[in-house]
mmCIF file as gemmi writes it, N, C-alpha and C atoms, coordinates in Angstrom:
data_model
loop_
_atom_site.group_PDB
_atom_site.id
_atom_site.type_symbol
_atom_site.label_atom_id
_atom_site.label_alt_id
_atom_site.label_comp_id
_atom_site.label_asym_id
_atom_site.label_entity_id
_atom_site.label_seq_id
_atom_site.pdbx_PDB_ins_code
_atom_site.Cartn_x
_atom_site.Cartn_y
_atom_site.Cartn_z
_atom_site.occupancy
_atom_site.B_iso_or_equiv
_atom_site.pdbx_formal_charge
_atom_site.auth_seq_id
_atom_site.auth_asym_id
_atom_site.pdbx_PDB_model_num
ATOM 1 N N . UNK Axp A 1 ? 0.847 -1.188 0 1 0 ? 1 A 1
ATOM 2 C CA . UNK Axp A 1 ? 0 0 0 1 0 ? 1 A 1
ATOM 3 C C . UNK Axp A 1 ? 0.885 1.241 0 1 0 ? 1 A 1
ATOM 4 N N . UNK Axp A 2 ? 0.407 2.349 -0.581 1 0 ? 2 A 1
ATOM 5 C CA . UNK Axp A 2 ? 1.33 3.672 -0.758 1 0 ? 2 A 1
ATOM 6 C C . UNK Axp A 2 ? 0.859 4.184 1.029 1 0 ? 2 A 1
ATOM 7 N N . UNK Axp A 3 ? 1.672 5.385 1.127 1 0 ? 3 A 1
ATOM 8 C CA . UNK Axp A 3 ? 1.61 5.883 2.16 1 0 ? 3 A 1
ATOM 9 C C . UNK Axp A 3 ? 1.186 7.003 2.475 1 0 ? 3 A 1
ATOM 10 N N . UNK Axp A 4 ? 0.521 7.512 1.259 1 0 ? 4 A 1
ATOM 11 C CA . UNK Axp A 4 ? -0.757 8.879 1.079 1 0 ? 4 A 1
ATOM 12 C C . UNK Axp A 4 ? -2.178 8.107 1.167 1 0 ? 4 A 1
ATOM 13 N N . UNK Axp A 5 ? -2.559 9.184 2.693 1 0 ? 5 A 1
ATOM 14 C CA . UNK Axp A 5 ? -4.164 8.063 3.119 1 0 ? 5 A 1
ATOM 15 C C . UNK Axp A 5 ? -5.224 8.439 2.091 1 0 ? 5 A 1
ATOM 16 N N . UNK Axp A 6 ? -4.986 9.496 1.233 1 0 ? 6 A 1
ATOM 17 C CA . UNK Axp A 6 ? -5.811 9.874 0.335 1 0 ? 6 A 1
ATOM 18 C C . UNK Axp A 6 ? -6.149 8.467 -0.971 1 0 ? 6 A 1
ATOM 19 N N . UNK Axp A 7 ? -4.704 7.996 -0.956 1 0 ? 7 A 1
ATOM 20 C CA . UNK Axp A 7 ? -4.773 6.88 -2.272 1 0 ? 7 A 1
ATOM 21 C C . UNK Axp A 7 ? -5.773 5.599 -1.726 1 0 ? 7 A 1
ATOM 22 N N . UNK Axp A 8 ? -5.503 5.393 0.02 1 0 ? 8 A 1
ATOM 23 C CA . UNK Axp A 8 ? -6.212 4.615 0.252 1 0 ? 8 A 1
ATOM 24 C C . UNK Axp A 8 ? -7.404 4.422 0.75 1 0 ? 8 A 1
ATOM 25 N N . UNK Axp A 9 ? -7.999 6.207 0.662 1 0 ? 9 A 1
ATOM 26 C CA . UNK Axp A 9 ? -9.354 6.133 1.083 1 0 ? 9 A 1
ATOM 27 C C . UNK Axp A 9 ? -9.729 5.923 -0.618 1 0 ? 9 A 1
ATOM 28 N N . UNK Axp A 10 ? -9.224 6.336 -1.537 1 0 ? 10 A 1
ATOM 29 C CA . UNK Axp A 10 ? -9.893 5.762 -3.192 1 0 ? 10 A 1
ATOM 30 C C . UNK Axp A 10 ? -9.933 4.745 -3.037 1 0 ? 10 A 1
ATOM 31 N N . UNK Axp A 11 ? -8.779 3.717 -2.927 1 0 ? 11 A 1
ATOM 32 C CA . UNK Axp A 11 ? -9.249 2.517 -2.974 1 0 ? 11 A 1
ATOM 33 C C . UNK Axp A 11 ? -10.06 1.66 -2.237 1 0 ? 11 A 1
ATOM 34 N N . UNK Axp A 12 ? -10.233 2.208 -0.832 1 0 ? 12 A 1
ATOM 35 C CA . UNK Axp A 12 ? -11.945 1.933 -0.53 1 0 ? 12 A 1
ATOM 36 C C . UNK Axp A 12 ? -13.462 2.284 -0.976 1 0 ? 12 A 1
ATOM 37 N N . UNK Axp A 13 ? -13.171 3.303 -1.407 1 0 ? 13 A 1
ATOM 38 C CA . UNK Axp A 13 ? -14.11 3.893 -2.328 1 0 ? 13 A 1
ATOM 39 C C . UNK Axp A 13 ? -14.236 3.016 -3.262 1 0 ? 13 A 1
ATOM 40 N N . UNK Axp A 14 ? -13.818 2.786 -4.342 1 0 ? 14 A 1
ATOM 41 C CA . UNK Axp A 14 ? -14 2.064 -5.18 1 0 ? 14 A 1
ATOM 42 C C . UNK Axp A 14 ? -14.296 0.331 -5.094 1 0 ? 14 A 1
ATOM 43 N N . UNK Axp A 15 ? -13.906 -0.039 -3.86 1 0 ? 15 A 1
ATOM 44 C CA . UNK Axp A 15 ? -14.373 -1.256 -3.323 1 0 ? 15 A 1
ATOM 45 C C . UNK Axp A 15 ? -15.328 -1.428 -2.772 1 0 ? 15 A 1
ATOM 46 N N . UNK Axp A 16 ? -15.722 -0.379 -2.09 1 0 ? 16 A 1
ATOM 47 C CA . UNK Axp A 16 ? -17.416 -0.035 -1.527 1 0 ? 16 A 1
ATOM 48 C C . UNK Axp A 16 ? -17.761 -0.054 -2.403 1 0 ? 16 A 1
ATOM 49 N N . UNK Axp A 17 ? -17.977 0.839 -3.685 1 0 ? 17 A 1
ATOM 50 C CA . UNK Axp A 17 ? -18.792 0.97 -4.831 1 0 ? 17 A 1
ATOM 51 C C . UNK Axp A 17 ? -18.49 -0.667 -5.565 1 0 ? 17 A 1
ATOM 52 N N . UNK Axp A 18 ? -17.712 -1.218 -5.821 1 0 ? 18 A 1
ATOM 53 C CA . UNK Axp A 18 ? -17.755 -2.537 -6.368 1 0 ? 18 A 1
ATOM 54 C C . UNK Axp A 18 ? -18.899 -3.453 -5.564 1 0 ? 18 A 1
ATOM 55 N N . UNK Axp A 19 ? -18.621 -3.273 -3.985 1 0 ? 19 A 1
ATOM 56 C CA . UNK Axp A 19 ? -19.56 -4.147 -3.698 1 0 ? 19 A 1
ATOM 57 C C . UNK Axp A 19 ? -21.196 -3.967 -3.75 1 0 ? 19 A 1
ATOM 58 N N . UNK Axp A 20 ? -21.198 -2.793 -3.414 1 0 ? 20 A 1
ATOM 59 C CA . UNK Axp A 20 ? -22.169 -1.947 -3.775 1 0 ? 20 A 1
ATOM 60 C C . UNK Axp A 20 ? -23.367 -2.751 -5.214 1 0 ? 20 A 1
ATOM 61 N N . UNK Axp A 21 ? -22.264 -2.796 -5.95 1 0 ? 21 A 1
ATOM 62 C CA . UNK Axp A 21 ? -22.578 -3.274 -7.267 1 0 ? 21 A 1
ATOM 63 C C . UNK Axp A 21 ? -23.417 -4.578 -7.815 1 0 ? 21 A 1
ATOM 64 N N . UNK Axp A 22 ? -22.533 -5.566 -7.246 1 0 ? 22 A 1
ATOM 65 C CA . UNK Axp A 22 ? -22.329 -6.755 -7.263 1 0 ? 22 A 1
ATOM 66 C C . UNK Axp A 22 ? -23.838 -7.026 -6.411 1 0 ? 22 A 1
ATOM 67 N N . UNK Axp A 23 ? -23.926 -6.467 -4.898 1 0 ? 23 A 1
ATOM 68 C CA . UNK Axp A 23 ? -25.435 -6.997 -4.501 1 0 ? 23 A 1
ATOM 69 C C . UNK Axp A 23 ? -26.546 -6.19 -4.796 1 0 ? 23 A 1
ATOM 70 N N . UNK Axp A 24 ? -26.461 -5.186 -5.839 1 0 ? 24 A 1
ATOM 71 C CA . UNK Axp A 24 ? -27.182 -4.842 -6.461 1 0 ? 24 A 1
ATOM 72 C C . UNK Axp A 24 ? -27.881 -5.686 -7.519 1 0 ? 24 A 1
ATOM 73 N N . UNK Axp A 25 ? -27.172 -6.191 -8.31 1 0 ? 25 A 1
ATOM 74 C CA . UNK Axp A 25 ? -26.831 -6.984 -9.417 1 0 ? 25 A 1
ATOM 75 C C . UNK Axp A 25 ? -27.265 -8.293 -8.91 1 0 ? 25 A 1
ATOM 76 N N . UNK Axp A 26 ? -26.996 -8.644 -7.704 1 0 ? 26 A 1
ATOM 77 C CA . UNK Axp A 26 ? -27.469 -10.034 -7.233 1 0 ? 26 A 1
ATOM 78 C C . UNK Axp A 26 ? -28.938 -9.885 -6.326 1 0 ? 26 A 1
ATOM 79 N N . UNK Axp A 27 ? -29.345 -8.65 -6.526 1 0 ? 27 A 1
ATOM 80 C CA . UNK Axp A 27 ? -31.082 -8.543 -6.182 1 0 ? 27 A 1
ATOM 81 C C . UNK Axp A 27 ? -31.547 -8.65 -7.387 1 0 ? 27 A 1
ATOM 82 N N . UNK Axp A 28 ? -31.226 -7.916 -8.405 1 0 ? 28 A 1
ATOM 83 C CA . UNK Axp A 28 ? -32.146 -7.912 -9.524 1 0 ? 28 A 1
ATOM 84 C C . UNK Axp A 28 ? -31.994 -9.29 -10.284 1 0 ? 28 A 1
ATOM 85 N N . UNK Axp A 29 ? -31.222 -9.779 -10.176 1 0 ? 29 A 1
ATOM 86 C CA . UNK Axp A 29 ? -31.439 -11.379 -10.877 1 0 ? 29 A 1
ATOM 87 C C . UNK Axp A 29 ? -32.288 -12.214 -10.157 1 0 ? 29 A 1
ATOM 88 N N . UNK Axp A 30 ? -31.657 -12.195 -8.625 1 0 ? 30 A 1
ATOM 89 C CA . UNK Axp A 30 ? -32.401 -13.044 -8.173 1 0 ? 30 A 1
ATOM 90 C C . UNK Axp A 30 ? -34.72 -12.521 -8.143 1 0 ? 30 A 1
ATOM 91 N N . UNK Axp A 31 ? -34.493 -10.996 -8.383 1 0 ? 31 A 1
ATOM 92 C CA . UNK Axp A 31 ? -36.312 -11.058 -8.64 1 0 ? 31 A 1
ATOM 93 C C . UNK Axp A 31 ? -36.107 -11.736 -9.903 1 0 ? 31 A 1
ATOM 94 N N . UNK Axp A 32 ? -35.709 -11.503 -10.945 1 0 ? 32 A 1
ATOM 95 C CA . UNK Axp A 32 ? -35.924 -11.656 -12.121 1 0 ? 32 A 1
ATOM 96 C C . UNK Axp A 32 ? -36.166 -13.528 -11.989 1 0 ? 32 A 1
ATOM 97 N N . UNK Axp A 33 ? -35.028 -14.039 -11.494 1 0 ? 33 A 1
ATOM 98 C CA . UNK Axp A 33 ? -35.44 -15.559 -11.481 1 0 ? 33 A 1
ATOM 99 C C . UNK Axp A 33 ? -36.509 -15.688 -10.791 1 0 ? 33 A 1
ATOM 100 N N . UNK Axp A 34 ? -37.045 -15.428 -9.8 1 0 ? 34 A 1
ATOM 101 C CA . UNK Axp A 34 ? -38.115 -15.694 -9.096 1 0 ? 34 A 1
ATOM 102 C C . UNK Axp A 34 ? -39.307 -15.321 -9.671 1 0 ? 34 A 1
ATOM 103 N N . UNK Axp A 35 ? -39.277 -13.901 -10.526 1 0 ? 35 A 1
ATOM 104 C CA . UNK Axp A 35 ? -40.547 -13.715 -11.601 1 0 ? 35 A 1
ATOM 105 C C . UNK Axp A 35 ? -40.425 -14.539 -12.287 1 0 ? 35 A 1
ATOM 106 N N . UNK Axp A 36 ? -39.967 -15.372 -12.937 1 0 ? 36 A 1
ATOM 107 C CA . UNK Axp A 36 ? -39.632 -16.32 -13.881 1 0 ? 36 A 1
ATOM 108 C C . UNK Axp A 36 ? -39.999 -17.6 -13.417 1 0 ? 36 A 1
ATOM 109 N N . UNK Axp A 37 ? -39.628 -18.22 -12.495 1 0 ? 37 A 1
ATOM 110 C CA . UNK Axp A 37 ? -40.015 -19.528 -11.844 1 0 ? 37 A 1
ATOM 111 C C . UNK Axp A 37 ? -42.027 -19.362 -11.66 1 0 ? 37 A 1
ATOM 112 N N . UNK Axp A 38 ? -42.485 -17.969 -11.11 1 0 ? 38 A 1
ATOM 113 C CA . UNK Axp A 38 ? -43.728 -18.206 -10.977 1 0 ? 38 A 1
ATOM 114 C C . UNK Axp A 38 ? -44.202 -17.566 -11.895 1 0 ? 38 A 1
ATOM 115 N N . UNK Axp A 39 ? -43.822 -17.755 -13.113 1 0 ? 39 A 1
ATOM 116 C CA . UNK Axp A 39 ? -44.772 -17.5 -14.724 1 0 ? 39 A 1
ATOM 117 C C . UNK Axp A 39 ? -45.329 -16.294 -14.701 1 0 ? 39 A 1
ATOM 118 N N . UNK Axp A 40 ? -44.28 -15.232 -14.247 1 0 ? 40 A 1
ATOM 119 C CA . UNK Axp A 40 ? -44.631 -13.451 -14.493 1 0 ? 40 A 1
ATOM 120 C C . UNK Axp A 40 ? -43.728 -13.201 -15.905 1 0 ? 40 A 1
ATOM 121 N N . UNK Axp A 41 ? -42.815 -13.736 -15.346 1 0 ? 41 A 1
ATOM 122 C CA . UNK Axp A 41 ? -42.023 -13.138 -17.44 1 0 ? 41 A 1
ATOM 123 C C . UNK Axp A 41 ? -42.329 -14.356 -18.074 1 0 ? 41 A 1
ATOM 124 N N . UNK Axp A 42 ? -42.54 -14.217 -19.344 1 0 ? 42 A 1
ATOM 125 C CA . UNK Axp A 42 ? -43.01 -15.144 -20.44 1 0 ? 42 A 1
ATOM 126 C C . UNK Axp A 42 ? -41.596 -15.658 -21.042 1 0 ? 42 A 1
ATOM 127 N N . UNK Axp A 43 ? -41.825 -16.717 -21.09 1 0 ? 43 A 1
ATOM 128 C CA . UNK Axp A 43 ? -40.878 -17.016 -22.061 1 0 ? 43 A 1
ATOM 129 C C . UNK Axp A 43 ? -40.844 -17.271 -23.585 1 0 ? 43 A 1
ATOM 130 N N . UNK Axp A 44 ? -39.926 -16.86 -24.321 1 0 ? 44 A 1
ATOM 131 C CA . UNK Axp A 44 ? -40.122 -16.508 -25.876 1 0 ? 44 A 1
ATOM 132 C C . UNK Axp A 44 ? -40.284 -17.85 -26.57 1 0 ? 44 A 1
ATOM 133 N N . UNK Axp A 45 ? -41.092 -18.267 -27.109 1 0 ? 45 A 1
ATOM 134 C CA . UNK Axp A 45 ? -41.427 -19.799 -27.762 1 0 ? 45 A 1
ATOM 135 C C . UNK Axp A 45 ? -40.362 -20.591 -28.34 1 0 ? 45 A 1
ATOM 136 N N . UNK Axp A 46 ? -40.082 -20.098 -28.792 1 0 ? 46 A 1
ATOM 137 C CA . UNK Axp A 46 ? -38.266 -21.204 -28.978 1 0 ? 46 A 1
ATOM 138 C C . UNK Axp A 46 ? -37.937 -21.608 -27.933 1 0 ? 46 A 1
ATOM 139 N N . UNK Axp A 47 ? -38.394 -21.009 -26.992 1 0 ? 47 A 1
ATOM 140 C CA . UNK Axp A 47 ? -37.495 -21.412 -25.561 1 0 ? 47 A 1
ATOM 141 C C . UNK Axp A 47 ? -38.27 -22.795 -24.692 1 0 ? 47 A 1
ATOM 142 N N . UNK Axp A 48 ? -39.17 -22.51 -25.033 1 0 ? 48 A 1
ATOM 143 C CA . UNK Axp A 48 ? -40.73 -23.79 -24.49 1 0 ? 48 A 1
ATOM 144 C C . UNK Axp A 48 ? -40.222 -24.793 -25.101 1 0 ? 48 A 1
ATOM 145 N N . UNK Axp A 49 ? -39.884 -25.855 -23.806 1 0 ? 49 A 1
ATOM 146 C CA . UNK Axp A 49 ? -39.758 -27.078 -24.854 1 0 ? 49 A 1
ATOM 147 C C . UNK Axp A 49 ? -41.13 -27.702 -25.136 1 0 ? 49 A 1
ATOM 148 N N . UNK Axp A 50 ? -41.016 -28.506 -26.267 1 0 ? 50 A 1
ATOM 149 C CA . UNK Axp A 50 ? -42.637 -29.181 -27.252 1 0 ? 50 A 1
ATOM 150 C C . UNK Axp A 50 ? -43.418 -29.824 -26.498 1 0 ? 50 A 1
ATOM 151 N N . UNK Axp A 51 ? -42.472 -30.259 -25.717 1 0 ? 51 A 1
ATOM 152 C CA . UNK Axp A 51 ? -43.347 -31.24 -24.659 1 0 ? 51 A 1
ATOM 153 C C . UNK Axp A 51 ? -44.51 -30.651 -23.752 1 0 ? 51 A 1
ATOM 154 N N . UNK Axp A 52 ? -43.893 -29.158 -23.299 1 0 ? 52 A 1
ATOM 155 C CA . UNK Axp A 52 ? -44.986 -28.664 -22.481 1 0 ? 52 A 1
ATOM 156 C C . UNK Axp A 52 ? -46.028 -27.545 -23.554 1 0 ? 52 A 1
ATOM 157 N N . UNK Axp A 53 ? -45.168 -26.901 -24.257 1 0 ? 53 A 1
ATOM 158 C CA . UNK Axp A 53 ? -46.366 -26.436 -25.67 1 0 ? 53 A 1
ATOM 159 C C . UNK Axp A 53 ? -47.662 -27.89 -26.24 1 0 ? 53 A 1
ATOM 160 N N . UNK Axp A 54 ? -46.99 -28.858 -26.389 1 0 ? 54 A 1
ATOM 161 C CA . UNK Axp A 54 ? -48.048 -29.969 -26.864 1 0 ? 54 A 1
ATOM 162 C C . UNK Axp A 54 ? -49.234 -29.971 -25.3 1 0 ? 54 A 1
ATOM 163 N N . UNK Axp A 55 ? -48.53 -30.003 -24.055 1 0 ? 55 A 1
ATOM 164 C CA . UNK Axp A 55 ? -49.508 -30.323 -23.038 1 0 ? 55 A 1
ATOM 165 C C . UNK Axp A 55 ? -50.839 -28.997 -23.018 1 0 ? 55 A 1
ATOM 166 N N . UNK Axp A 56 ? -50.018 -28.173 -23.115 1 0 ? 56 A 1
ATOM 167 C CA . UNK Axp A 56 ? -50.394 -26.933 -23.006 1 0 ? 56 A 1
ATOM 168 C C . UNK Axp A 56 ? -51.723 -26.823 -24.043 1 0 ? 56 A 1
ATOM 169 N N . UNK Axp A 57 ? -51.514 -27.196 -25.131 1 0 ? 57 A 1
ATOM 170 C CA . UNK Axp A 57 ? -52.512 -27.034 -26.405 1 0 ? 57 A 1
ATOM 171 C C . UNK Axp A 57 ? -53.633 -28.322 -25.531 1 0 ? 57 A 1
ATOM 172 N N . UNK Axp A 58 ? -53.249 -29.474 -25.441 1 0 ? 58 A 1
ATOM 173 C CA . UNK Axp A 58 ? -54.092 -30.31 -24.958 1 0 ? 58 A 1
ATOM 174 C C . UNK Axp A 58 ? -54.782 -30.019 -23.904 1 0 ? 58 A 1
ATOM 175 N N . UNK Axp A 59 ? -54.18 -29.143 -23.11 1 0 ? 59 A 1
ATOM 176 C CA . UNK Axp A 59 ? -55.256 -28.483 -22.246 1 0 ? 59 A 1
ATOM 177 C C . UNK Axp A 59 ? -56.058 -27.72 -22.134 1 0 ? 59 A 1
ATOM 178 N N . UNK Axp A 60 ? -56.07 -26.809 -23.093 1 0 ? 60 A 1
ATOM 179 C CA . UNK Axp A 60 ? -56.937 -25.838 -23.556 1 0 ? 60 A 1
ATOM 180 C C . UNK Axp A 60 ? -57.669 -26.783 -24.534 1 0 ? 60 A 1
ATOM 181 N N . UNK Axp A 61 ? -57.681 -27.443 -25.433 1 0 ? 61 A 1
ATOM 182 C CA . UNK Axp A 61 ? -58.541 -28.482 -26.269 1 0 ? 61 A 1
ATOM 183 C C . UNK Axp A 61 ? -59.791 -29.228 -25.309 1 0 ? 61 A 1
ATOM 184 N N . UNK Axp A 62 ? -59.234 -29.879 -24.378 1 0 ? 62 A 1
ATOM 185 C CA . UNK Axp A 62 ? -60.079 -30.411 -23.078 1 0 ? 62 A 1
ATOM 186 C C . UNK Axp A 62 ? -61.068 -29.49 -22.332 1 0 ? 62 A 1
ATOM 187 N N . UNK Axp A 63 ? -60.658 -28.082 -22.15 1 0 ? 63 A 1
ATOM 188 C CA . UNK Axp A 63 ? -60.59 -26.889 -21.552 1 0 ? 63 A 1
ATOM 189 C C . UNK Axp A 63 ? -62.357 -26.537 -22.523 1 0 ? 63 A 1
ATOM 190 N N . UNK Axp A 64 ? -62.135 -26.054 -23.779 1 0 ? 64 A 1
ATOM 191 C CA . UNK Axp A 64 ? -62.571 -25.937 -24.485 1 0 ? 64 A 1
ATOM 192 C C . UNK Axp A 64 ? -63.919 -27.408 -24.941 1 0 ? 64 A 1
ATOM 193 N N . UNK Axp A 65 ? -63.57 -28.606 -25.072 1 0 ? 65 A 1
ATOM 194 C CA . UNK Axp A 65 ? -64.989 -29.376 -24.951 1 0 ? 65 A 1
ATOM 195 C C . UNK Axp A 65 ? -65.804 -29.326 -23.555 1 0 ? 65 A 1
ATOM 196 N N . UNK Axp A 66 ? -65.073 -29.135 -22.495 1 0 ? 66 A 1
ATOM 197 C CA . UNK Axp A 66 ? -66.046 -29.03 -21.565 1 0 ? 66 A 1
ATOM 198 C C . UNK Axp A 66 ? -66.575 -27.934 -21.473 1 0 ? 66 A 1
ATOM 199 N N . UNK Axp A 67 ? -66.384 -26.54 -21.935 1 0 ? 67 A 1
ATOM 200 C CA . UNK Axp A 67 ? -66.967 -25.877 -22.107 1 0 ? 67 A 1
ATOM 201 C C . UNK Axp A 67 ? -68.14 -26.098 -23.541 1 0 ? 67 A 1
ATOM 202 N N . UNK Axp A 68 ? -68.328 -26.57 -24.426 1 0 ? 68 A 1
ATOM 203 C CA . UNK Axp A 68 ? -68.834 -26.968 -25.404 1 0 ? 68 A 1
ATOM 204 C C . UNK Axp A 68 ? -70.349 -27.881 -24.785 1 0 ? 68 A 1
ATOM 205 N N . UNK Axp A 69 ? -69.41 -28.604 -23.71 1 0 ? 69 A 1
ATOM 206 C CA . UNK Axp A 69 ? -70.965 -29.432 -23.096 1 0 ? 69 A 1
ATOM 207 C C . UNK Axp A 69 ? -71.547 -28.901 -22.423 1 0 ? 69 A 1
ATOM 208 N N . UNK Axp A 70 ? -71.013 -27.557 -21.819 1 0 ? 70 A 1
ATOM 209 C CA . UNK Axp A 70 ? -71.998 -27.395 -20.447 1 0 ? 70 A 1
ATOM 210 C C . UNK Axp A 70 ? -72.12 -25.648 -21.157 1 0 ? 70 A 1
């Protein structure tokens, strides 16, 4: 470390602000995953695998005759 306290209050500064950063950055992902896990952001259709697009259609098909009977 230099021996001007000025150099080393910057470099706390700038390490505060790094961390600063970082759990900033690690709130907004972690909402973002959590909007995501409970089906608030959509996901873009390429991304759906077929398996649950096919269930998905079949459920609204089912969805749709019982509404048809009653």
């Amino acid at each position: 470390m230099s021996t001007d306290p000025d150099d080393d209050m910057h470099v706390a500064g700038a390490v505060l602000i790094f961390v600063l950063l970082v759990l900033i950055g690690a709130l907004v992902g972690a909402t973002l995953y959590r909007m995501a896990n409970h089906g608030r952001v959509r996901r873009p259709a390429h991304l759906v695998p077929q398996a649950e697009m096919q269930q998905k259609e079949e459920l609204m098909r089912q969805q749709e005759t019982r509404a048809a009977r009653n």
